[in-house]
N, C-alpha and C positions, 0 to 999 in steps of 0.2 A: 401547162404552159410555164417554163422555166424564166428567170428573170436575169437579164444576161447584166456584165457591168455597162453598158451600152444603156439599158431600157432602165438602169438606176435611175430612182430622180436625185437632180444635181443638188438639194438640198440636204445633203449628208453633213451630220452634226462636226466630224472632223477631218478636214481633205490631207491629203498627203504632205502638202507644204504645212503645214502647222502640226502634224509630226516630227518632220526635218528641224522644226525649227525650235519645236520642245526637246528632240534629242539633241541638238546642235548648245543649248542651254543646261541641259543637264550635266554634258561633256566640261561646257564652259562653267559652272557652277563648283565642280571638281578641280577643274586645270587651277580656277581662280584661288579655291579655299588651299590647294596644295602650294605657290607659289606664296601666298600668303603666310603660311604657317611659319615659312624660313623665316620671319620676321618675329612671331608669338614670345613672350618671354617664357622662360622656364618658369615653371610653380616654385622651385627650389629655392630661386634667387628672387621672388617679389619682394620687392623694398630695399636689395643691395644696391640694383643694377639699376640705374634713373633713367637710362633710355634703351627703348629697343631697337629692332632693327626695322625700322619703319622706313627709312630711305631701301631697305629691299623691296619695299612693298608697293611702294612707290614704283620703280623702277621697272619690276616683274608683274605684280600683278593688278594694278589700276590701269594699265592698257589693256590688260582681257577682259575687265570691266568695261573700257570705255568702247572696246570693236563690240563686244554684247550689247553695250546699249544702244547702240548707232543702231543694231541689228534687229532689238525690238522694235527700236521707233519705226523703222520701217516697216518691219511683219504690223505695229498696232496701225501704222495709218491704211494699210493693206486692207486690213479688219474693218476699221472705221469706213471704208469706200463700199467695203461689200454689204456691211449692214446685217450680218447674220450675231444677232448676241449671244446665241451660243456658244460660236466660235470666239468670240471676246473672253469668255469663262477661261479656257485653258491660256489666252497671254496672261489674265490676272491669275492666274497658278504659277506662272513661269515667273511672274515681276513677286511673285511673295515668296520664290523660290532665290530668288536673288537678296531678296530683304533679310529673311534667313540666314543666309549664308555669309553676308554683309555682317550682320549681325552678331554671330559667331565670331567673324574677324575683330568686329570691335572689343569683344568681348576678352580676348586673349591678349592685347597691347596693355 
């Protein structure tokens, strides 16, 4: 007797939407750290150049941070209503993929 996706039980550790919404974050993770960089200071000029280009940063990429986090909060209240803590596991991978990459950004101003 074969197990059709029909006869699956619906308690599958990762459904398709927290997929979408891991690769939708990875995308954005990238888009963010790329849009950011145009702002980074060069190694060459640390301590000539007193300010960088942080109103880029501003402008480009702190909105694809802030449509990202709008986008978590919703996928985690999603989570929160279903009650499966497994599925909570990959948004805390997705929010410490963001801390990272946050992080990174701070690191280069």
């Amino acid at each position: 007797m074969s197990i059709t996706l029909v006869d699956r039980p619906a308690g599958s550790s990762v459904k398709s939407l927290d997929i979408m919404f891991m690769a939708a974050n990875a995308v954005g993770i990238v888009l963010y750290l790329v849009l950011a960089s145009r702002g980074w200071r060069i190694p060459q000029e640390h301590g000539m150049v007193p300010v960088t280009g942080e109103p880029f940063v501003w402008v480009l990429a702190v909105p694809v941070l802030g449509v990202f986090l709008l986008a978590d909060i919703v996928w985690g209240r999603l989570l929160l209503r279903d009650r499966e803590s497994k599925r909570r596991l990959w948004w805390l991978g997705t929010a410490a993929g963001w801390v990272f990459a946050i992080g990174i950004d701070f690191s280069r101003h």
